[in-house]
C-alpha positions in Angstrom: -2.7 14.6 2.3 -3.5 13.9 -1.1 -6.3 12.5 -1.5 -8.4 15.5 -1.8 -6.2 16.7 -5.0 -6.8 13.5 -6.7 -10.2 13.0 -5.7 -9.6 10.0 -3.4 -11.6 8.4 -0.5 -8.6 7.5 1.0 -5.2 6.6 0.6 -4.6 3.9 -1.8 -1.5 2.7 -1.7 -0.5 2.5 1.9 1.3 -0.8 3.3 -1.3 -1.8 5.7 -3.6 -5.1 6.1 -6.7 -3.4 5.0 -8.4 -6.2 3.0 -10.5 -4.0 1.2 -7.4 -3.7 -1.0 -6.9 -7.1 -1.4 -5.9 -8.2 -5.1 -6.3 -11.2 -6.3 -3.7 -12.2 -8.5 -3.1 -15.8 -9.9 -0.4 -16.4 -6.9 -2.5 -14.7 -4.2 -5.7 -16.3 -5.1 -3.4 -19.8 -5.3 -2.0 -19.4 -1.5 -5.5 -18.0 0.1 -7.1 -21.4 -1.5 -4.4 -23.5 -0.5 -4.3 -21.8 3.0 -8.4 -22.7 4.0 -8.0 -26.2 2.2 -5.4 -27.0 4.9 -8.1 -25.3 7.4 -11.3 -26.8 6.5 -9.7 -30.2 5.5 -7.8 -30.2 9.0 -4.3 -31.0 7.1 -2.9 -29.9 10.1 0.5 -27.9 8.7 1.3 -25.7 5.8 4.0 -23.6 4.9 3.6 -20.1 2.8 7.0 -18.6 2.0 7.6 -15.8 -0.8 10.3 -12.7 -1.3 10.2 -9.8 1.0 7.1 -7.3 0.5 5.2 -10.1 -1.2 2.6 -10.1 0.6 2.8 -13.3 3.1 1.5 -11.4 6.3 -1.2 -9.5 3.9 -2.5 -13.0 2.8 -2.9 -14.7 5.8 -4.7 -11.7 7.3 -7.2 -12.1 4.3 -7.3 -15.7 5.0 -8.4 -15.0 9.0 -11.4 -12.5 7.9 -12.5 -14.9 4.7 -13.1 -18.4 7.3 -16.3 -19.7 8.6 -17.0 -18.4 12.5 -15.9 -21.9 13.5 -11.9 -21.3 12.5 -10.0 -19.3 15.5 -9.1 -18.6 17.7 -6.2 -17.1 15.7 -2.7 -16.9 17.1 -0.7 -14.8 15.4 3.2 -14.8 16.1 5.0 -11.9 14.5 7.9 -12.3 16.7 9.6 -15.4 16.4 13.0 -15.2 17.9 12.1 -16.9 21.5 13.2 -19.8 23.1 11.3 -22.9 22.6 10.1 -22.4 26.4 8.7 -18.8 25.7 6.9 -19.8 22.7 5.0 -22.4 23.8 4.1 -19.8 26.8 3.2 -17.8 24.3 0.6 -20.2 22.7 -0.6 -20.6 26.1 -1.5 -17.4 27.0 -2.6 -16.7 23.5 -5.1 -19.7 23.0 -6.7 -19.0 26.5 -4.6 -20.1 29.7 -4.1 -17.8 32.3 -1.9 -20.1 34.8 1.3 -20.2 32.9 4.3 -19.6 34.8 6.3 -16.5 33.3 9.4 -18.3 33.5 8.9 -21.6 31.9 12.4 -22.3 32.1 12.0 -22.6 35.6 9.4 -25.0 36.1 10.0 -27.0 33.3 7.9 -27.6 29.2 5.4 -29.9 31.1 3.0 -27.4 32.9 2.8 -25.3 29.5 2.2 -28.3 27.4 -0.6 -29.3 29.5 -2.0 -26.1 29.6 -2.0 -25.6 25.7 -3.4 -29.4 25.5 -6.0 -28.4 28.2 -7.3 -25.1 25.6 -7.3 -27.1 22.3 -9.4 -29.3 24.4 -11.8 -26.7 25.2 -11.5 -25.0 21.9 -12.8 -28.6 19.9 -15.2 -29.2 22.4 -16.9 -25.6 21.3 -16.3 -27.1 17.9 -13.6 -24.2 17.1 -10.6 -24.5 15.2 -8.1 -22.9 16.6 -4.8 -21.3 14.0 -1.0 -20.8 15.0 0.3 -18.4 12.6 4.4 -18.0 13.1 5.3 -15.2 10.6 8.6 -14.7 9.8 9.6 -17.8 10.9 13.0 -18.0 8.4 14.5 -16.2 11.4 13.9 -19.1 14.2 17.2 -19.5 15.3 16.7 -21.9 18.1 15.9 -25.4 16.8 14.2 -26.3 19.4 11.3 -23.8 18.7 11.1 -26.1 15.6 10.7 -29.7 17.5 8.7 -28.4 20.1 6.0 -26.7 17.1 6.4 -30.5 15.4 5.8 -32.3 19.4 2.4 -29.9 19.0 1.1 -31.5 15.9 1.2 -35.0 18.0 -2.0 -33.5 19.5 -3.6 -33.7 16.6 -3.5 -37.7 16.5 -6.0 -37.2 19.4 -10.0 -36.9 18.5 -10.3 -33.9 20.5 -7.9 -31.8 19.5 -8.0 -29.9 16.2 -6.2 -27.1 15.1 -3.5 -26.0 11.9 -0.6 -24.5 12.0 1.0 -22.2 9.5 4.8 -21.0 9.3 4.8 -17.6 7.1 8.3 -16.5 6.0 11.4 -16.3 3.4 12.4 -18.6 0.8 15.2 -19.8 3.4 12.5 -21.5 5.6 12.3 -24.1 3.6 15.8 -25.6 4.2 15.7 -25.0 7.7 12.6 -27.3 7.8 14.3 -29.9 5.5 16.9 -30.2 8.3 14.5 -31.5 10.8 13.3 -34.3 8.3 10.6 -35.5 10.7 9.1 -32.0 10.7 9.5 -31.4 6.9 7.0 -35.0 6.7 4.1 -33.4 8.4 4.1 -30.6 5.8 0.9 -30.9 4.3 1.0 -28.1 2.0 3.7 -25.7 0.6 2.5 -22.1 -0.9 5.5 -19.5 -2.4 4.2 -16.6 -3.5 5.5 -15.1 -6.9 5.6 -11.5 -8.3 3.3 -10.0 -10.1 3.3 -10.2 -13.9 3.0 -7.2 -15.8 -0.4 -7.3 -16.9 -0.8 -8.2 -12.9 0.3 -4.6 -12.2 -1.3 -2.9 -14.5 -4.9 -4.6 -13.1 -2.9 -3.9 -9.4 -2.8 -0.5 -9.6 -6.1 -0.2 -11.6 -7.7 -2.1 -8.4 -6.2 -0.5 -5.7 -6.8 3.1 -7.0 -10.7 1.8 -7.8 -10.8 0.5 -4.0 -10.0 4.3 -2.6 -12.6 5.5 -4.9 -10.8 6.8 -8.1 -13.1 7.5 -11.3 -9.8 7.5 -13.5 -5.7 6.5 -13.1 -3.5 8.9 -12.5 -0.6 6.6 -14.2 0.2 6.7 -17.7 0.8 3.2 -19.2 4.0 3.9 -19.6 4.0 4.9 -15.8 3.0 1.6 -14.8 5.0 0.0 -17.2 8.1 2.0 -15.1 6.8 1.0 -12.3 7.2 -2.7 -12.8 10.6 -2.6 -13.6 11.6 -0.9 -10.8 9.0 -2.8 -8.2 9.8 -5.9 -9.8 6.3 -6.7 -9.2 6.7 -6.9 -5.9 3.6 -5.5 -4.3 5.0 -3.4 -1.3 8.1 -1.7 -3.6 4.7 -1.0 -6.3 2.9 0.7 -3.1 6.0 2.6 -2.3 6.6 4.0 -5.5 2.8 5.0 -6.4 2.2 6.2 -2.7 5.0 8.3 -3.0 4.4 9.6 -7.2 0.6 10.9 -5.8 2.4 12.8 -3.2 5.0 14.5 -5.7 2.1 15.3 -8.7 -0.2 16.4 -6.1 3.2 19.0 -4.9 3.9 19.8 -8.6 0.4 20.3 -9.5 0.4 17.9 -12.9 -2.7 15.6 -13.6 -1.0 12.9 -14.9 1.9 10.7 -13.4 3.9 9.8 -16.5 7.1 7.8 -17.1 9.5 10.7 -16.0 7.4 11.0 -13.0 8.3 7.6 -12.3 11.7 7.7 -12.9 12.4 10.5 -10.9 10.4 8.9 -7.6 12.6 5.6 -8.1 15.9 8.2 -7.3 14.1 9.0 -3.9 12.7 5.4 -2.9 16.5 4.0 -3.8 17.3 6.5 -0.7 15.1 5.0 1.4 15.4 2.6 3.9 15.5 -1.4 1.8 12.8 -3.5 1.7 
């Protein structure tokens, strides 16, 4: 709507997974290496956790465009609240079967199992690498989901089977973990993701508004100065707030977003919806 005003290409900050926008701060850049070392050293397990809006999805979509042709196929799980029956149906279907039963529960764990050990097969004999992502995985209620994910990563003690899995959620994620100790021990790597400094910000904003094609900010520093305090840093409350100051200086007709600007968009996000 705006973009015309401000003389964008498109919209810069809206909450999606274009990686064009993709930023690479210190802790961003840290978790995308740390994510393809436990790839393309087949570590087998790693766990990314980090505040709400930080990011964590964002990061391992980067992560699934930036790996060689070889790593996939990717599974992403963005649902997590299953029974441990339904997600390993899930992974089935996902990683190539098409003879699961749709009620698991019924037939028993051992026909999926075999199915899932019957693709990784395949997939590692077409020399792919094949990644489980489980995003928002603080909200697994079922332990069970837990020890049948950790029953997966016996596989890998096999020569032909490869493939890494990653659970993606909340700082609480971690203690569930620790309570299935045997779990916790085939962790290879742990990522948390941090705010953003400042200075981080400041290069942020600068980046994402270059991305959509901007010749010059439309925040003061002062504005972006505001606009850390409120976002925290936190990169989807810093999209929010900018998203939504374009909109209201492109309404008011003002070529610069300023401090007061700011302050007056932080009343209406606090209105909105939480994070």
């Amino acid at each position: 709507m705006y973009e015309q005003y401000w003389k964008l290409d498109r919209v810069p900050f809206a909450n999606t997974g274009d990686t064009d926008f993709f930023f690479r701060s210190h802790t961003h850049q840290a978790g995308l290496l740390k994510l393809q070392y436990v790839i393309e050293n087949s570590h087998g397990a790693g766990v990314l956790v980090g505040g709400v809006g930080a990011g964590k999805t964002y990061l391992v979509t980067q992560m699934a465009q930036l790996m060689s042709e070889s790593a996939g196929p990717f599974v992403h799980v963005v649902y997590p609240q299953m029974s441990a029956p339904e997600m390993l149906s899930f992974l089935a279907v996902e990683l190539g079967e098409n003879s699961v039963d749709p009620l698991p529960e019924a037939v028993g764990l051992d026909r999926t199992l075999h199915a899932i050990e019957r693709r990784l097969q395949e997939h590692c004999r077409h020399e792919r690498h094949p990644v489980i992502i489980i995003d928002e995985a603080h909200l697994i209620e079922d332990q069970g989901v837990l020890q049948s994910l950790q029953l997966l990563l016996n596989y890998r003690a096999r020569p032909d089977i490869e493939f890494s899995l990653f659970l993606v959620g909340e700082r609480s994620l971690l203690a569930k973990l620790q309570r299935i100790a045997q779990f916790d021990d085939r962790i290879a790597v742990r990522m948390m993701l941090r705010s953003l400094t400042i200075e981080e910000t400041h290069d942020y904003i600068t980046h994402r508004l270059t991305t959509a094609g901007a010749q010059k900010s439309m925040f003061s520093s002062e504005a972006q100065d505001r606009i850390f305090e409120i976002a925290g840093g936190v990169p989807r409350r810093i999209n929010r707030i900018c998203d939504m100051a374009l909109l209201i200086g492109f309404a008011d007709g003002i070529p610069l977003i300023t401090a007061d600007e700011i302050e007056a968009v932080s009343q209406e996000v606090a209105l909105a919806v939480p994070d």
